[in-house]
C-alpha angles and dihedrals in degrees: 000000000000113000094246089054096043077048090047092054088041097056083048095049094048085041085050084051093052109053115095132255137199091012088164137132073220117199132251120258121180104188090202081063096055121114126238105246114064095216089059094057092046092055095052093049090043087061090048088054096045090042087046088056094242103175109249096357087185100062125121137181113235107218109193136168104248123203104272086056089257130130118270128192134183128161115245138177113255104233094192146340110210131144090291096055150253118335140193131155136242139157111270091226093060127106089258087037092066098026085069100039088061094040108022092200131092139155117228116199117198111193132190110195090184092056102029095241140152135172116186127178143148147195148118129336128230119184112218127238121287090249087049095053092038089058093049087056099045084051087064140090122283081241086053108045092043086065096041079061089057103056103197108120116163097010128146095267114211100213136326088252084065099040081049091053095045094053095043091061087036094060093035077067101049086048094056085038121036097172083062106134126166098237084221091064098116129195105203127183122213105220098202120206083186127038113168123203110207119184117183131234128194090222088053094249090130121179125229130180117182116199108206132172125174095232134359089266095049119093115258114257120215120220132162119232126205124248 
């Protein structure tokens, strides 16, 4: 590596090291506090999120198997959190779409900067019934649901002039007729076995709480994690 370029990583590195963490003011978490049920305790820290202003606050980063075998992440919106799980929508031709019909397990992370504040968990996925995921895309907006029609998520794409055009006809659809759904639109659920609370310190003594149950009929069990 030639010197200006060695001189180049290391002023990155030093500017990396710099720059500040857990600026807070983070938010106080007591584990002996903490419900039994995991969803109940996500939903608790997501209003604290939404009442803190965190951008987004329903945000999540998708983590699938790809083809190759290697990991795959997108960010995605969370559509709703019940006693069957996390859910969020995609089009089941789409590279996460057939990432998961060939592996049906995936890992979603929520983070709140503002609060210091991370929930991890993963499990199996389970896509919804037709009527299910019909439902989701008719709920959203006319933008949404006119490139849910195209189904060409991730292709090669020619130019924006023709990404412009498509949409426009797709949209002029959805507008004369507004029941139009992609029968590949796909509400799938993540059934977690692990779902990890993880609540920052400036000292470092960050605290962490796992649920973890064998199978989706068993009782959560409660354990602490170190740092």
């Amino acid at each position: 590596m030639a010197e200006g370029a060695a001189g180049r990583v290391e002023d990155v590195r030093q500017w990396l090291r710099g720059l500040d963490v857990f600026a807070g003011p983070l938010a106080h978490f007591d584990p002996e506090d903490a419900p039994a049920d995991p969803v109940e305790l996500f939903l608790e820290w997501l209003r604290a999120a939404v009442a803190a202003g965190v951008p987004d606050p329903h945000a999540m980063t998708l983590s699938t198997v790809g083809e190759d075998g290697g990991p795959d992440a997108r960010v995605l919106i969370l559509k709703n959190v019940d006693g069957g799980g996390w859910q969020f929508a995609a089009h089941a031709g789409s590279p996460k779409g057939r990432q998961l019909a060939a592996r049906p397990r995936a890992a979603l992370t929520f983070y709140w900067p503002l609060l210091g504040r991370q929930v991890r968990l993963r499990g199996t996925v389970e896509p919804a019934s037709p009527e299910e995921s019909a439902a989701d895309l008719l709920a959203r907006s006319a933008p949404a649901r006119a490139e849910a029609l195209l189904g060409r998520q991730s292709r090669h794409l020619p130019g924006i002039e023709e990404r412009d055009r498509v949409l426009r006809e797709a949209l002029a659809r959805v507008e004369s007729d507004p029941g139009a759904v992609s029968p590949e639109w796909t509400l799938y659920t993540v059934v977690p076995a692990h779902v990890e609370f993880w609540q920052a310190d400036k000292g470092r003594r960050h605290q962490r709480l796992r649920y973890e149950r064998p199978h989706p009929a068993a009782e959560w069990q409660r354990h602490l994690l170190w740092p």
